[in-house]
N, C-alpha and C positions, 0 to 999 in steps of 0.2 A: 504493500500500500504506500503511495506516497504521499507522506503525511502532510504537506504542504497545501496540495490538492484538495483534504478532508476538513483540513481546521477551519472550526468557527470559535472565535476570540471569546463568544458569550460563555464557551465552555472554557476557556480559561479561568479558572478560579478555584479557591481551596473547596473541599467538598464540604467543611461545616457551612461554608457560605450558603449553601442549599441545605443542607440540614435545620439550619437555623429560619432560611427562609419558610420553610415548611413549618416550622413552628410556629412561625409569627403567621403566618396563614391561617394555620388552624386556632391560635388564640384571637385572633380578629385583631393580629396586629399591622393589617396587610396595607393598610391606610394612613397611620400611626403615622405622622412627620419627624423627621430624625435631622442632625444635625452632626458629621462627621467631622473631623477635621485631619488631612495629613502633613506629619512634621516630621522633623529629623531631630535627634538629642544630642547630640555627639559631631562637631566638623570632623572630615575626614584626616588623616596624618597631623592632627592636633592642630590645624589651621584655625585662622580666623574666620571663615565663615566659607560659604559652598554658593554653588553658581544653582540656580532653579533653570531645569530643561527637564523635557518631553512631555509639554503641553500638548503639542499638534497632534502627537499621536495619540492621547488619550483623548481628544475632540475628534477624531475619527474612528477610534474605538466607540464612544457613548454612539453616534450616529447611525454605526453599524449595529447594535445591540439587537439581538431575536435570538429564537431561540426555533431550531430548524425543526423539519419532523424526526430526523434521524436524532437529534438531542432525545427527545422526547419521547423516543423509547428504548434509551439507553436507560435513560431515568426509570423507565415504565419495567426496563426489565431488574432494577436495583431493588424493586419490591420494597423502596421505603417512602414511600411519596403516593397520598393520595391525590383519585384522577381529578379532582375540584383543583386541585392546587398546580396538575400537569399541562389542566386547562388556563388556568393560569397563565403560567408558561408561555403555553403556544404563542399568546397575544402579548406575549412580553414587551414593552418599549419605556424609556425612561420618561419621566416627565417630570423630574426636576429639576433643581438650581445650581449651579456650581460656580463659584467666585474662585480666580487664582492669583496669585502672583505672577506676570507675565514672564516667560523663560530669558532667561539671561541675565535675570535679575541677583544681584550678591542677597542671601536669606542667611540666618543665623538660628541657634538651635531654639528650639519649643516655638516658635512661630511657625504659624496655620502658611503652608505654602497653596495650599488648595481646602477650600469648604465645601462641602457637600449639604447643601438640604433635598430632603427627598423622603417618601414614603418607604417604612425600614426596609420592607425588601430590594427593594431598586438600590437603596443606599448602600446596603450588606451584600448584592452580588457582582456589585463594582470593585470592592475593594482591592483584591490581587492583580487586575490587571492596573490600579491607578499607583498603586505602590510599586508593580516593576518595574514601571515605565518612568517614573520619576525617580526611584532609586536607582536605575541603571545610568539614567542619563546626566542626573544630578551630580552622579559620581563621578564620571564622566569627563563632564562639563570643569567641575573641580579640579580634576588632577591637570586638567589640559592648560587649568588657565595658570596652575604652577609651573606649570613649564614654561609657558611662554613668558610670563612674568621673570623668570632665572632667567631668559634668550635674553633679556633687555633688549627688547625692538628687533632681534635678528627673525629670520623666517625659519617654523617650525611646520611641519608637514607629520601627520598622523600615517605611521606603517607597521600598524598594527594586527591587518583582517588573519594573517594564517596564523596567530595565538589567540587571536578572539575567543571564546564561550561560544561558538556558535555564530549559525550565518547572520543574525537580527545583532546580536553583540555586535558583531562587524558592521553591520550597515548602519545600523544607528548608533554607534561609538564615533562612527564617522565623522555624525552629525553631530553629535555632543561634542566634542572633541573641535570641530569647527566653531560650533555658540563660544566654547570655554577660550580662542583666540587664535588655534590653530589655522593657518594660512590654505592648507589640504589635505589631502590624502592620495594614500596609494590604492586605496578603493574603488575600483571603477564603476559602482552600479551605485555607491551614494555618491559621486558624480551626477548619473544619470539619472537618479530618482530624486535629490536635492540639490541638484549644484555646486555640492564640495565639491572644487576644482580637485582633477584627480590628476596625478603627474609619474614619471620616472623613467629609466634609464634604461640601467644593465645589471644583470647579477653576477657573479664569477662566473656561471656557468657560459656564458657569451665569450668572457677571454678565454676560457679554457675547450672551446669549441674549434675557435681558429688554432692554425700552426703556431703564431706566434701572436702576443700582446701587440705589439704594434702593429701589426693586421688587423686584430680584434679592434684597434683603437679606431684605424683609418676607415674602416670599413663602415662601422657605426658615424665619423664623422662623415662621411659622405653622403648615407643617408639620412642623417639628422644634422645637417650643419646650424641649423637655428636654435636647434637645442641638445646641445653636445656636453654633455655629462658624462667623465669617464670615470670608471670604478679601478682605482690607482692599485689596491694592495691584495691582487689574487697574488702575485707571487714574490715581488717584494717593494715596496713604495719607494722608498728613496733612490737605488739602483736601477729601476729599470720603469716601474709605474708612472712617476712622478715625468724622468726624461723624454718615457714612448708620449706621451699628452701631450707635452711641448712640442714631440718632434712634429706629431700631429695637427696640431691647432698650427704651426708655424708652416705646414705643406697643407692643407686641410681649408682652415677658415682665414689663415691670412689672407691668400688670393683673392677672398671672397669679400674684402673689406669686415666680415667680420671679429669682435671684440666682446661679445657676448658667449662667455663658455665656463665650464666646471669640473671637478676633481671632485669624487667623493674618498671616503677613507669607511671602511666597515671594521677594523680591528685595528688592534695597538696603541701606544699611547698617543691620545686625541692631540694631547698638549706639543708635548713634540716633534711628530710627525706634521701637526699643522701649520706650525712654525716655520721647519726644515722648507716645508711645501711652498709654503707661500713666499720666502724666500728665493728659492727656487725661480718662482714663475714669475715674482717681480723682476729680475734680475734678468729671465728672460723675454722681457717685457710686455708680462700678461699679467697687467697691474690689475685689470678687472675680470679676470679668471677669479670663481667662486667657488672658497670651500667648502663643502657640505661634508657630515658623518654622521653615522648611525653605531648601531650596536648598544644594547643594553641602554638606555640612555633614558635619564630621569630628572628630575627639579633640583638635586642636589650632586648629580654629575656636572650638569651643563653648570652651574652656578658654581662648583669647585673649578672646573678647567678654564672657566673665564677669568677667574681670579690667578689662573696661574700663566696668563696669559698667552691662552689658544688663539690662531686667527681662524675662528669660524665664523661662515657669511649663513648658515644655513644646520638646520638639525633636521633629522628625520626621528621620531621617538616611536618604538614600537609596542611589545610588550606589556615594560612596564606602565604605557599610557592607556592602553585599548584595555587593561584589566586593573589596573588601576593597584598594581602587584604590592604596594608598602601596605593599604588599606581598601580589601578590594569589597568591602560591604559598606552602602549608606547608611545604611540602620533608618529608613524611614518606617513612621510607623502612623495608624488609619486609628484615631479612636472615636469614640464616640461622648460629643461633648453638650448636645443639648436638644430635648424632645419636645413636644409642643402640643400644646391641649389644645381643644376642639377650638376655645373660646381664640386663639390665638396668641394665649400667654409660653410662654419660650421657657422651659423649665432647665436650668441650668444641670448636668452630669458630671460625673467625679470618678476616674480611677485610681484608688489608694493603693502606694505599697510600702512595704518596709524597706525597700529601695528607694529614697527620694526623689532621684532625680528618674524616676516611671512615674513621676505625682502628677497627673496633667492637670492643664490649665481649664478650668470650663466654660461654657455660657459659647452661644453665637455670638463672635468677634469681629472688631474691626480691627486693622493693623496701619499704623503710619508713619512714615519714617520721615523724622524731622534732618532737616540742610542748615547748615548756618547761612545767613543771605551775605554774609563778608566773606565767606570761604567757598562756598559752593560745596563742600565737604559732608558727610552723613556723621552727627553727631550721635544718633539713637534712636533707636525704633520702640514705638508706643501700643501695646496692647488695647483697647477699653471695650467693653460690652458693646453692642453693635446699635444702640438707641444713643450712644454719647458722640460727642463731639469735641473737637480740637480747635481751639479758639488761640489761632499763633501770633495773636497780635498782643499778648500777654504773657509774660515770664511764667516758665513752672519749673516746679523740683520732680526732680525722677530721680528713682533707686532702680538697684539690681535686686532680683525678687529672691535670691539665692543668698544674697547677702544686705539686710533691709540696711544697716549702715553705712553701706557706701552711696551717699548722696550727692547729684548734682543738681547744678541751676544751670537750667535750660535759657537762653535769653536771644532775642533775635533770630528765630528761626522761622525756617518754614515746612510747615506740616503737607507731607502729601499722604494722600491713603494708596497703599499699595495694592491689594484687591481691586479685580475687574472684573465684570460680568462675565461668564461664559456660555450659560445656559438659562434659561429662564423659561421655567412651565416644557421643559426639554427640548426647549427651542434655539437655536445655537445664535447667541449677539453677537459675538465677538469676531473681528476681522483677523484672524493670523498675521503677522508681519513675514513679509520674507524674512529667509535664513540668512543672507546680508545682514538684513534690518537687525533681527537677533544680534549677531553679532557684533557689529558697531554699538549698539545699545548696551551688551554687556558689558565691552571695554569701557566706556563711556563710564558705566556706573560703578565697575571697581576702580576707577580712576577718583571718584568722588570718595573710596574711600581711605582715609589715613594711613599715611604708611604703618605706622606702629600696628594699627590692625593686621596689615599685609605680611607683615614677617613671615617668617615658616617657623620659626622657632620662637617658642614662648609668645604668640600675639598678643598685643593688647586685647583685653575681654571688650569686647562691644556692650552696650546694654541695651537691654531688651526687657522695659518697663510695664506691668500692671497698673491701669488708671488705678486709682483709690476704691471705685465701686467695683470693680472686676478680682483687685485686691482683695475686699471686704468678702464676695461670693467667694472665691475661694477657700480661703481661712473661714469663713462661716461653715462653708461645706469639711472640712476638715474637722472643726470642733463636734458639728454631728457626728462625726462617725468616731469619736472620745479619737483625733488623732491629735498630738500637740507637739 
């Protein structure tokens, strides 16, 4: 069977999703409005905050939602689902609300990246595929933008698809991996399916095909003269890779008046060899010959070899980018934060543990992250119950809810709310941006934030503030259940 052929996404989901559906079926909770919310606890490799990606696809995941007849007697034959409830089913489609943070946006941990309102089961058989999707890409998005943040301005290119998790890891790592700053990829069909410019060369196996390297070399410059990228170190870079390039580019694309060409390097040491190389080719006056490398390569390679002063114009990251290898889980997680009576009062929810920080926040929320208007800069983002307002034309104090004494004064800012509609009555508002768009947007906005925040190591803690009333429903809800 090939499974690509059979899948429907609706079945994508854990099976108490439907277990539980059925419950709430049969208790008459089929109607019940719910109120979801998913976040992340923890930044990934101890950063300062995580990139939000793979909106688009879960707004083309809800859109597609049914559930087919072969679903439905897969169900029928698990003999745990009565046929009121299979009926159901059949007629399945969403018809709620979802509010998100737009992708590309810098988020921080317990902040609602997406809300869900919606009748509980529509709510509860979404859950798995809105958590891969944002936990794959989120993570994603994240590792990529450390990398390219170490490249300082250089071009980094994602080459990652033959270690990927799988074909959808690879294609939409692609794309993540693009939002997060990456320039492209070595992926050809998220090229063709989103426009990550897809690019590349040669592998060893091309020099080691012809009789010799310098055939290998000449033969590719001939027919790639416009874009001649040679792969220096199959057999040994400084004696023989490094000289056959030049002898090439100087028989090859001098003729041809061009001045646009490259060197890559897959092994050895990046620092020295790129040195040595670029030395090299100044000298033989291929001042704008580019050096690109890959192999193994991660936010704390490229950020150690530049300090040791590599001349690289170009990274390719594979790997450890597409799996995200130092910290390859987002840990987002889907809970459920607030039910709603008939009358249209919004009853606040609570998950307790003796784990604190699994304490979630409650109530339907709004989120706003204030700018200083002299900086342009993100000073902290503000939680408050979803009936309150941000009135920025007035100083306030905000705490970290983790630590109620560490207090600031807010002064001169300006409040945006960062939730946007997605859905409504399951009807989709929201316009998509291109994957350009994304991108420029992202950088834009981790640009707005503080370096200190930006470090890799030890960041500054962002704060991410409780209004006083959201504050108050919390700790009230807390003291009910004798927690202190």
């Amino acid at each position: 069977m090939k499974v690509y052929d059979k899948i429907n996404l609706t079945m994508l989901c854990d099976f108490y999703e439907l277990t539980m559906a059925h419950g709430y079926f049969k208790e008459g909770y089929k109607d019940r409005i719910t109120y979801f919310d998913v976040f992340y606890r923890r930044c990934p490799d101890e950063g300062g905050f995580a990139i939000a990606a793979g909106l688009e696809q879960i707004i083309d995941y809800i859109q597609e939602l049914r559930f087919e007849p072969e679903d439905i007697e897969y169900l029928r034959a698990r003999n745990l689902f009565c046929e009121e409830f299979l009926e159901y089913l059949a007629n399945f489609k969403f018809t709620g609300d979802i509010w998100a943070i737009p992708e590309g946006t810098p988020v921080f941990p317990k902040e609602p990246i997406l809300t869900v309102r919606a009748p509980a089961i529509e709510a509860q058989l979404i859950e798995t595929f809105l958590l891969l999707s944002i936990n794959h890409q989120s993570l994603i998005a994240t590792k990529a933008n450390r990398v390219v943040r170490a490249a300082e301005g250089r071009t980094v290119l994602e080459f990652g698809s033959r270690r990927a998790q799988g074909a959808d890891a690879a294609i939409l790592g692609a794309r993540a991996a693009y939002i997060g700053g990456c320039n492209g990829t070595a992926c050809t069909i998220s090229d063709q399916l989103f426009g990550v410019k897809a690019g590349g060369t040669m592998a060893h196996a091309w020099v080691q095909m012809h009789d010799t390297e310098y055939e290998a070399f000449k033969t590719y410059a001939e027919m790639y003269p416009e874009n001649c990228t040679l792969l220096v170190d199959t057999y040994n870079t400084l004696k023989s890779g490094v000289p056959n390039a030049i002898r090439v580019f100087n028989e090859v694309l001098k003729p041809k008046g061009i001045t646009k060409c490259g060197i890559r390097l897959d092994s050895g040491d990046m620092t020295y060899l790129s040195r040595k190389a670029r030395q090299m080719l100044d000298e033989a006056g291929w001042t704008e010959c580019q050096i690109s490398v890959s192999n193994s390569l991660d936010e704390y390679i490229i950020q150690d070899i530049l300090r040791q002063g590599a001349k690289i114009d170009m990274f390719g990251v594979g790997e450890r980018l597409i799996t995200a290898k130092s910290e390859p889980v987002f840990g987002g997680v889907y809970k459920l934060v607030a039910v709603e009576k008939e009358d249209g009062t919004v009853l606040p929810k609570i998950k307790i543990s003796e784990n604190v920080g699994k304490i979630t926040t409650p109530h339907y929320k709004k989120l706003y992250r204030f700018f200083g208007r002299d900086t342009g800069k993100a000073i902290a983002d503000y939680l408050c119950v979803y009936d309150e307002t941000v009135d920025d034309s007035q100083n306030m104090e905000i705490f970290d809810p983790d630590a109620t004494w560490k207090r600031k004064n807010v002064y001169n800012f300006e409040a945006k709310e960062l939730h946007v509609p997605i859905f409504q009555n399951g009807k989709l508002v929201y316009q998509c941006p291109t994957l350009d768009e994304i991108r420029t947007y992202c950088l834009e906005q981790v640009d707005k934030l503080w370096d200190e925040v930006k470090r890799f190591d030890n960041p500054h803690t962002y704060y991410v503030d409780l209004s006083q009333k959201l504050w108050d429903v919390k700790y009230g809800l807390l003291k009910d259940n004798n927690i202190k």
